[in-house]
Structures are given as structure tokens and as C-alpha cells.
C-alpha positions in Angstrom: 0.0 0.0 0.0 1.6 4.0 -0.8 3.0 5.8 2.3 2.2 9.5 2.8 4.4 10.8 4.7 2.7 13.8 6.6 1.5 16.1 9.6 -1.3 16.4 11.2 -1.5 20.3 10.8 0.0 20.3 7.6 -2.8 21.9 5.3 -1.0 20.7 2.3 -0.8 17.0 4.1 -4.4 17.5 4.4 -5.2 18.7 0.7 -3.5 15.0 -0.1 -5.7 13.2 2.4 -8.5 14.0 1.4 -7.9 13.7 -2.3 -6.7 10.4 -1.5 -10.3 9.9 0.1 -11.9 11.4 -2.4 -10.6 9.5 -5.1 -10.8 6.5 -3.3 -7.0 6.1 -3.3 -6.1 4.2 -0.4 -2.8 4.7 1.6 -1.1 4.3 5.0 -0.3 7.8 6.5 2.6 7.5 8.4 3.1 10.8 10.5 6.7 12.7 10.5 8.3 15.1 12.7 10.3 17.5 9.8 12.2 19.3 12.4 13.8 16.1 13.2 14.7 15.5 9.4 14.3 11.8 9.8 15.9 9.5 7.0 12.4 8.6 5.7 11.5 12.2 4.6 14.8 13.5 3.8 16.0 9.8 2.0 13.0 10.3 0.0 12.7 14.3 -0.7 15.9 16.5 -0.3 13.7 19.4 1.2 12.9 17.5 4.2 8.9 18.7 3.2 5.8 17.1 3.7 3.6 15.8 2.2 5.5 12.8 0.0 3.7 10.2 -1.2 5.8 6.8 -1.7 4.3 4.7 -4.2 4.2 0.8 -4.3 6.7 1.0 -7.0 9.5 3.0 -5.1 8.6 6.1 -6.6 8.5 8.9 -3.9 5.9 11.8 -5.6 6.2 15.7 -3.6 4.9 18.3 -3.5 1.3 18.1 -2.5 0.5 19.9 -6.2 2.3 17.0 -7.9 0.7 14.2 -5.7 -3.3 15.4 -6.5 -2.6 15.0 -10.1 -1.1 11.7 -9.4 -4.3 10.6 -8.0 -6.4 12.3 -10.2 -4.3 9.9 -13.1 -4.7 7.2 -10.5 -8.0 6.9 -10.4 -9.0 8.3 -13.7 -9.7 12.0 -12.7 -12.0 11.7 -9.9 -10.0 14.3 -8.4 -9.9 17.1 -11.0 -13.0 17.9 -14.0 -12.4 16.6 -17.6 -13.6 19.3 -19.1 -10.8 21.7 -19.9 -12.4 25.0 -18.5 -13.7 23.9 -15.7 -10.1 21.6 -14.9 -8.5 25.1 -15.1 -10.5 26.8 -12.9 -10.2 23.8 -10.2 -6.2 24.5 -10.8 -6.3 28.4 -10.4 -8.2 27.7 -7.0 -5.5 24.9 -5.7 -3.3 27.6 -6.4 -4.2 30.3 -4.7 -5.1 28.3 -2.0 -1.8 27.1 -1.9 -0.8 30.7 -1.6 -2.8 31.6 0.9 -1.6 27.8 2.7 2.6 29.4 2.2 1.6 33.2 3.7 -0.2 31.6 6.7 2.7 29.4 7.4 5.5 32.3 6.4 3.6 34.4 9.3 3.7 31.3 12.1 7.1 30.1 11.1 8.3 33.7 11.7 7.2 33.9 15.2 8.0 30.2 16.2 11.8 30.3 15.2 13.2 33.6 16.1 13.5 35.2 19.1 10.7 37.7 20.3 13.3 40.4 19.9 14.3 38.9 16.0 11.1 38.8 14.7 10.6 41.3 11.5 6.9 42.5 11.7 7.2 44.0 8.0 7.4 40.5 6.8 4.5 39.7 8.9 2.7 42.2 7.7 3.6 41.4 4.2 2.3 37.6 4.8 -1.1 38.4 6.5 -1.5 41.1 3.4 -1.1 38.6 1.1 -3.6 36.2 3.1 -6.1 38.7 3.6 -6.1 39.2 0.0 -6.7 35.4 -1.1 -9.5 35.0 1.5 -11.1 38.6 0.1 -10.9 37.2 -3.4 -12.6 33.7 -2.1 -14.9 35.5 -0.4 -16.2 37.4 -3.0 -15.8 34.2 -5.8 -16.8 31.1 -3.6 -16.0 27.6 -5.7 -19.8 26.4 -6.1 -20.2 23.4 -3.7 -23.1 22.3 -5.7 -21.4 20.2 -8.2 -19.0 17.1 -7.5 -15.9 18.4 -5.0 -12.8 18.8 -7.1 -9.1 19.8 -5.9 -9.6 23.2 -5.8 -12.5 22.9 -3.2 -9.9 20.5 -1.1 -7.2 22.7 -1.4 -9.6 25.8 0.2 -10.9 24.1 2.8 -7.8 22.8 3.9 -6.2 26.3 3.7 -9.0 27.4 5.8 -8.5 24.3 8.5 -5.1 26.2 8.5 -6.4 29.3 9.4 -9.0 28.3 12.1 -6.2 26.2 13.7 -4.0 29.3 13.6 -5.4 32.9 13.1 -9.1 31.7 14.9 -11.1 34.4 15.2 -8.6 36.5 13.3 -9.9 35.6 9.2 -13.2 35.3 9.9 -14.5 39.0 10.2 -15.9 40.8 7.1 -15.9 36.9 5.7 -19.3 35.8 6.5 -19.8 34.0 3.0 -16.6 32.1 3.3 -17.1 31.0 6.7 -20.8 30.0 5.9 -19.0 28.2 2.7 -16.2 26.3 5.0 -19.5 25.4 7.2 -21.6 24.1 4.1 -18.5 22.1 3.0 -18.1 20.0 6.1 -22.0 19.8 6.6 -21.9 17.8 3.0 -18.5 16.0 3.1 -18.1 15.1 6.8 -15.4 12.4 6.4 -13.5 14.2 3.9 -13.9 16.9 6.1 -12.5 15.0 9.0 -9.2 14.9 7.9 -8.3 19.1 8.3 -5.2 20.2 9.7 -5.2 19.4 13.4 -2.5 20.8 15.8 
């Protein structure tokens, strides 16, 4: 059975999980501690970076981007539309959620490893600008939760997992649609929803 290596507040670790339940793709998630850079993770991906998926084969598939179209080829794009449009849009939403996933963790990486006296507060203000404008944008152009869940919808709720663990209380206000949206989502999809970033 395929490894995924992985956290369990990883948001991009949780983009993969549940794709992998999604799709039906089944796997063993094996959890890491990438501070420790354990052979397993850094034998497998130089960056010592989660999430890596190691396939049956001895293939070892990063970063979480790369490993959703791997299971959308899997299992015969259950994870990503067909239709060339709409594929694209699904892909432009990953992204920016992606984004939004590396300016959240930018902003809590800064505070956890330097000293109180280090820490540069125009680079967190940079990161929570650039968050505040991804969570505008997908609150004012919500992925439609009325057709079958795709990777970009995965990839947004998982960012959002990120930021409830992290910044709760903080990206919700002046959001109402997006929070109501994050709601819907896990009212519809509870198991997939199960599997958010947990710290």
C-alpha cells in the first residue's frame, strides 16, 4: 500500500488526504516530525517537506500539487473535472489556495523560530496582506459546492482548516460568506472533512 508521509497540521498533508479519500486512493499515513529530518523524509525528498507520497513501486511523488494529479491519473480523474475549462478553474483555486496555505505558514514560522526580539513585523505584515487578499478574493468568488468536490475545493478548505487552527477568530470578520461556505462544505462531506489540519 503507498506511504504519505505527513503532519497532522500540515494543510497541504491535508489537501492530499482528502484527495486520497476522495478519489478512493487508499494509503497508510505514516506521520513525521520534519524538524527532526528523519531519513524517511529527507531519504526520499531533499527538502525534508511534507507531504511525499511513496508509491508501491518506489517512486517517492512531492509536492502536495504534484501528488493530487497523481491521483487524479490514479483513479481516472475523480479528483480534478475533464472538461478543460472547468479543470483550469479547479487548478487556479489549488493555487491560490496554496498561496494563501505558504503566507499563513510564512507568518507562524516567523514567530515560532526567532526570538521575540528577532522577529521582522514587515514581513509579517507582508504575509497576513497577502492572506487577507486570497481570503477577500474567495470571499467574493466562492468555488460552487453544488457540483462534485474537485481539488480546488480540497485545497480551500484545507487552507482554511489552517487558518481556524492558527489565526481563529482573526480571518473570519468581514468573511461571512466564506465561513458560511467552510461550514456548508463540512455539513456535505463530513469524512473528507475530518481529515483538516489538526495541531
Amino acid at each position: 500500500m503507498p506511504k504519505l508521509l505527513y503532519s497532522g497540521a500540515s494543510p497541504y498533508s491535508a489537501k492530499v488526504r482528502m484527495a486520497a479519500a476522495l478519489a478512493g486512493y487508499d494509503l497508510e499515513a505514516v506521520s513525521v516530525d520534519t524538524n527532526a529530518e528523519p531519513e524517511v523524509l529527507i531519504g526520499n525528498n531533499p527538502l525534508g517537506k511534507i507531504p511525499v507520497l511513496l508509491t508501491d513501486d518506489g517512486r517517492a511523488v512531492y509536492d502536495s500539487a504534484v501528488i493530487l494529479q497523481f491521483i487524479n491519473r490514479e483513479r481516472r480523474n475523480s479528483v480534478f473535472p475533464t472538461n478543460a475549462a472547468k479543470r483550469t478553474d479547479a487548478e487556479v483555486t489549488e493555487a491560490l489556495a496554496d498561496g494563501l496555505m505558504d503566507a499563513l505558514l510564512a507568518h507562524v514560522y516567523e514567530r515560532r523560530f526567532r526570538p521575540e526580539d528577532l522577529v521582522h513585523q514587515p514581513w509579517l505584515d507582508k504575509q497576513w496582506s497577502k492572506a487577507t487578499r486570497a481570503l477577500d478574493h474567495f470571499n467574493d468568488n466562492l468555488p460552487r459546492l453544488t457540483g462534485k468536490l474537485n481539488g480546488g475545493h480540497l485545497a480551500l478548505r484545507a487552507a482554511l482548516g489552517y487558518a481556524s487552527l492558527r489565526f481563529e477568530g482573526k480571518w473570519e470578520r468581514g468573511r461571512s460568506k466564506l465561513v458560511r461556505w467552510a461550514k456548508k462544505f463540512d455539513e456535505k462531506h463530513p469524512d473528507i472533512a475530518a481529515l483538516l489540519p489538526k495541531g
